[in-house]
C-alpha positions in Angstrom: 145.5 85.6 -116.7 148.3 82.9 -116.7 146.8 79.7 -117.7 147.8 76.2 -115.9 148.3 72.2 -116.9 147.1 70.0 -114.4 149.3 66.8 -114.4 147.3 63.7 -113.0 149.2 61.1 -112.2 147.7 57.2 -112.4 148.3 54.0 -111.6 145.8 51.7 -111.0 143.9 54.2 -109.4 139.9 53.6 -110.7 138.7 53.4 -107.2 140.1 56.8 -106.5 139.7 58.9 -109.8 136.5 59.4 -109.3 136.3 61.9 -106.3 139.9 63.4 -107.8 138.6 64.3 -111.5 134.6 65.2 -110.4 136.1 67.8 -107.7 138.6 69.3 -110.1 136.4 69.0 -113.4 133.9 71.2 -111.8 136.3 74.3 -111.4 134.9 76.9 -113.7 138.4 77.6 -115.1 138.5 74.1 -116.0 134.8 74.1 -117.2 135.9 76.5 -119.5 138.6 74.9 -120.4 141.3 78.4 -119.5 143.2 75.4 -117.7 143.8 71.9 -119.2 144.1 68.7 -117.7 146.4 65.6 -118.7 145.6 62.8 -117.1 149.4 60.2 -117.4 148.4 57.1 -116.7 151.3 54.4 -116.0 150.4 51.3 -118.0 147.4 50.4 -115.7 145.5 47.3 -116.0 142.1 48.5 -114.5 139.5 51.0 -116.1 141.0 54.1 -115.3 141.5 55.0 -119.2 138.3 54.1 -120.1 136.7 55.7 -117.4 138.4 58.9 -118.0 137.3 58.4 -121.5 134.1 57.9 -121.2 133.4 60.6 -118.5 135.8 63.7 -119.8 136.2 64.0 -123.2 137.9 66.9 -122.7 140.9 65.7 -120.4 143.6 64.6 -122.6 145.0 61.3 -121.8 148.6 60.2 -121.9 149.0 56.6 -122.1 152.8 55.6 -120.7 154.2 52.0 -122.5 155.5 51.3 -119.1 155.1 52.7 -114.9 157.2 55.4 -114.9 156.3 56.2 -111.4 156.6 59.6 -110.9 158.6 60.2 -113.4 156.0 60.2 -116.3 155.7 63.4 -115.1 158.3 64.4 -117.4 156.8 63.4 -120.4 153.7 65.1 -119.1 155.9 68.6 -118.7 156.7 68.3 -122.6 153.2 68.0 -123.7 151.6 70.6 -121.6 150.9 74.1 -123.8 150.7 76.3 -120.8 153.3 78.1 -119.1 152.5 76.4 -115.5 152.4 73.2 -114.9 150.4 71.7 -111.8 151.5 68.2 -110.4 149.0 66.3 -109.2 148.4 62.9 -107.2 145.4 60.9 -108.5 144.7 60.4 -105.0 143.8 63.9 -104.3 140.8 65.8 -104.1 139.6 69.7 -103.8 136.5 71.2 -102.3 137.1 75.0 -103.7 139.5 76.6 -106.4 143.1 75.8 -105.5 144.8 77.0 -108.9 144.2 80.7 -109.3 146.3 81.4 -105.5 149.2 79.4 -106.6 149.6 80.8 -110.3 149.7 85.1 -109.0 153.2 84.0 -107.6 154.7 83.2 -111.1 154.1 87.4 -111.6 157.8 87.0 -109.6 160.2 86.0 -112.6 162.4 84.3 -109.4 159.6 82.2 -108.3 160.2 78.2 -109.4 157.5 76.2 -107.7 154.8 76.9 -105.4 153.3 74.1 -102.9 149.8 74.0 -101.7 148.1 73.9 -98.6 147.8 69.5 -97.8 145.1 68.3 -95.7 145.7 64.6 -94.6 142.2 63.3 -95.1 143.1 60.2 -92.2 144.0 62.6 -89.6 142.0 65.7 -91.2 145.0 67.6 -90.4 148.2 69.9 -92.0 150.1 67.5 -93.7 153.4 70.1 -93.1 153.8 71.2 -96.4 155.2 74.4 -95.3 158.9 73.3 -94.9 162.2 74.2 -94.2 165.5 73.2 -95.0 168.2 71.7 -92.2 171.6 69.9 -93.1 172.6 68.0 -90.2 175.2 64.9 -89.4 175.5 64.9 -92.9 172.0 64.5 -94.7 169.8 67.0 -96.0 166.4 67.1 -93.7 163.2 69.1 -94.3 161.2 70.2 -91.2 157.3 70.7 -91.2 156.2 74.4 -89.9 152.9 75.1 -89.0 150.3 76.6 -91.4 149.6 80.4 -91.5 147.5 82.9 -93.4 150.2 84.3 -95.2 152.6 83.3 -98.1 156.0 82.6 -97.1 159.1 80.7 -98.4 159.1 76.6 -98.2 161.6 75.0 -98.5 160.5 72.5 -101.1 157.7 72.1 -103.7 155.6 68.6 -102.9 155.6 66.4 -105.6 152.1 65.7 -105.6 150.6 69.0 -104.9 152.2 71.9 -106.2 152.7 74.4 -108.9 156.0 75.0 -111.2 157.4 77.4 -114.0 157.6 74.8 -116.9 160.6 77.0 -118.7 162.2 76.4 -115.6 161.5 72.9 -114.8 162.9 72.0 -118.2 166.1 74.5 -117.6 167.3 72.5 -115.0 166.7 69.3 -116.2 162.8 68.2 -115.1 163.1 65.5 -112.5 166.1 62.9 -111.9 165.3 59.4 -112.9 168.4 59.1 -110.0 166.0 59.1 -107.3 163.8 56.3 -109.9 160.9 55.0 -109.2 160.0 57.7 -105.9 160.6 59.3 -103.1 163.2 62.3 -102.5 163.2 63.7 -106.3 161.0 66.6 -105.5 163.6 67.7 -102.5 166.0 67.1 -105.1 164.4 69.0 -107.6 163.7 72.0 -105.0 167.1 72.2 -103.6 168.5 72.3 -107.6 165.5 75.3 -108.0 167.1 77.4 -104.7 170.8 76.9 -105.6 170.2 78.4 -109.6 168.5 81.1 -107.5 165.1 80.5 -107.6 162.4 80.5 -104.6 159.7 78.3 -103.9 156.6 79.8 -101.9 153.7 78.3 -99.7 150.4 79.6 -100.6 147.9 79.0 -97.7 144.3 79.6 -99.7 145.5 76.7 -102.2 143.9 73.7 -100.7 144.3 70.2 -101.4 143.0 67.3 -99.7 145.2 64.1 -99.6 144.3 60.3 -99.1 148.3 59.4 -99.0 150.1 56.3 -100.0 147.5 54.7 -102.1 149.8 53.9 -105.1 152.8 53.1 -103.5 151.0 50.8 -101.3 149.9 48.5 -104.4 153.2 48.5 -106.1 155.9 48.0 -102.8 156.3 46.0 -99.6 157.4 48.1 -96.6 160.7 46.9 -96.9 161.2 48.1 -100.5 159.1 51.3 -99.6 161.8 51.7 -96.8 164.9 50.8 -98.8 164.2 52.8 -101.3 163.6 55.8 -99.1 166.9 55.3 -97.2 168.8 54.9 -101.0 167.4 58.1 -102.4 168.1 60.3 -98.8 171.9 59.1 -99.4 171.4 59.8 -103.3 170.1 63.2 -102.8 173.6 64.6 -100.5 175.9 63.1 -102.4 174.6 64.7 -105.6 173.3 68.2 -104.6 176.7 69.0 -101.6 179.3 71.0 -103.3 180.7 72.8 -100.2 183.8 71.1 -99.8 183.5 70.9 -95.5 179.8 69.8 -95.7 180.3 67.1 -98.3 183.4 65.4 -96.8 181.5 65.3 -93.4 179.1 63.4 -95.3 181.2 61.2 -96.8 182.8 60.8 -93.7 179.9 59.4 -91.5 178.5 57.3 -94.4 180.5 53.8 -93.0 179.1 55.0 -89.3 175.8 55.2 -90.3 176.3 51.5 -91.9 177.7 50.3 -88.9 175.0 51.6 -86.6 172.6 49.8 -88.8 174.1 46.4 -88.5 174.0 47.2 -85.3 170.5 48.0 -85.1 169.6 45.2 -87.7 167.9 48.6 -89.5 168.1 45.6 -92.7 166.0 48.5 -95.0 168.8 51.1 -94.5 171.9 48.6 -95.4 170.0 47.3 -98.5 169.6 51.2 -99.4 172.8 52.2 -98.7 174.2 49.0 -100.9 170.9 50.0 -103.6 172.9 53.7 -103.7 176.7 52.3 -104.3 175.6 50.8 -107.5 174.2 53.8 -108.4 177.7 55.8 -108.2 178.2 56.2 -111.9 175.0 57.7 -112.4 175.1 59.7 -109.4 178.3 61.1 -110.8 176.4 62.2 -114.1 174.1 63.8 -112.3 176.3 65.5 -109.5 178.4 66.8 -112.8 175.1 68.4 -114.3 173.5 70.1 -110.9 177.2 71.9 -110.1 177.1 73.2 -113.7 173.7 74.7 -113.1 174.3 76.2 -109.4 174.6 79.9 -108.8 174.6 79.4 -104.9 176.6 77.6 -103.1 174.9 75.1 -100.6 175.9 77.8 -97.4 174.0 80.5 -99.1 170.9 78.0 -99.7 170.7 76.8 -96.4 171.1 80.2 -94.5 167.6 81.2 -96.7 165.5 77.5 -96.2 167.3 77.1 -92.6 165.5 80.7 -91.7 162.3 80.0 -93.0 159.7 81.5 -90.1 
């Protein structure tokens, strides 16, 4: 039986912990301890640590000097002794066993990730984790499908949700601290997985039940929130578009899409696209490394994640 490391991400998060650890604690495989659980917490101030502490002995706890945002997930990836790794949201919780569905894909040598079935616990409905990939007027877009019974393809593995190969995840280079401190680094690191040749799947009987937006909502204003998501969706073309027609249209419609918002006085999406120009010499390190990698070439991708059914 292939054996799993839950990552649990934290930040601040001691009014949410609670319902996250006590449904996953309960698992048998974690009761007898075939799966492990790290819980990262991000420099918090509350009693998350000592409540983890003093509840679960047996979840080790990895303390981060400073928020790494998502991207103490890294460090989490290094210490984890079992071949899969399982990223988590700390404001997440489970009702039945959501691990064993995921971790029979990884008997496919090809597979990289695999993303769980979301519930959005506000609207108690799909979240859309079942994806697939569209490049339009330039940008890279995912588009939610509906749920079904059966495994399929997806188009990208969510960050806070989802299973991957840890051999693999380290191969290509974990996630980007690019896209630092959130949002777009798990398209990134899904589109990086499909161009080396590797699939993501969508397993339906994995399910997870999400709050949403509980951390980001304590550490960013709207405006940052919103900045940083326009930033990160320019970031994540202009590193991961080889194809020489598809990344010059890019290119080509990025001082249009400025202009439109002046026009618009879309203030979030200029301060993003300025937040992502001082980013060029990083984004040129990290274009260099993901073309060295790539076995595909960003047609071939898209013709497999653009006909996902």
């Amino acid at each position: 039986m292939k054996k799993a490391s839950l990552l649990i991400l934290n930040y601040n998060g001691i009014d949410i912990i609670k319902k996250c650890l006590s449904t996953i604690m309960q698992l048998p495989d974690i009761q007898n301890e075939t799966h492990e659980v790290i819980f990262i917490d991000n420099a918090s101030d509350d009693d998350s640590v000592q409540y983890v502490e003093d509840n679960y002995p047996s979840v080790k706890i990895l303390n981060m000097p400073e928020n790494k945002f998502i991207f103490a997930l890294n460090d989490g990836i290094l210490v984890a002794k079992n071949d899969i790794v399982v990223f988590l949201n700390n404001d997440i919780y489970v009702k039945n066993d959501f691990i064993t569905p995921l971790l029979k894909h990884f008997d496919d040598s090809s597979v990289f990730a695999v993303s769980s079935r979301v519930i959005n616990v506000s609207r108690m409905a799909d979240q859309g984790t079942r994806t697939r990939g569209v490049f339009s007027n330039g940008l890279i877009y995912y588009e939610p499908l509906a749920h079904v019974d059966k495994a399929t393809n997806c188009f990208f593995a969510v960050g806070g949700q989802a299973a991957f190969s840890k051999s693999k995840l380290i191969e290509i280079g974990m996630l980007d601290k690019l896209f630092y401190p959130m949002y777009h680094e798990d398209i990134d690191l899904s589109y990086r997985a499909w161009k080396r040749g590797w699939t993501i799947k969508y397993e339906p009987n994995s399910v997870v039940y999400h709050l949403g937006g509980v951390t980001s909502k304590k550490v960013f204003t709207k405006f940052q929130y919103e900045s940083m998501v326009e930033k990160n969706k320019f970031l994540l073309v202009l590193k991961n578009i080889t194809d020489r027609d598809m990344y010059m249209k890019t290119v080509f419609l990025l001082p249009f899409r400025l202009i439109q918002a002046l026009l618009k006085g879309n203030f979030a999406q200029i301060a993003g696209f300025f937040k992502m120009i001082l980013q060029i010499p990083e984004l040129v390190r990290s274009r260099k490394n993901a073309k060295v990698l790539a076995k595909l070439t960003d047609k071939q991708v898209f013709e497999i994640v653009g006909n996902i059914k």
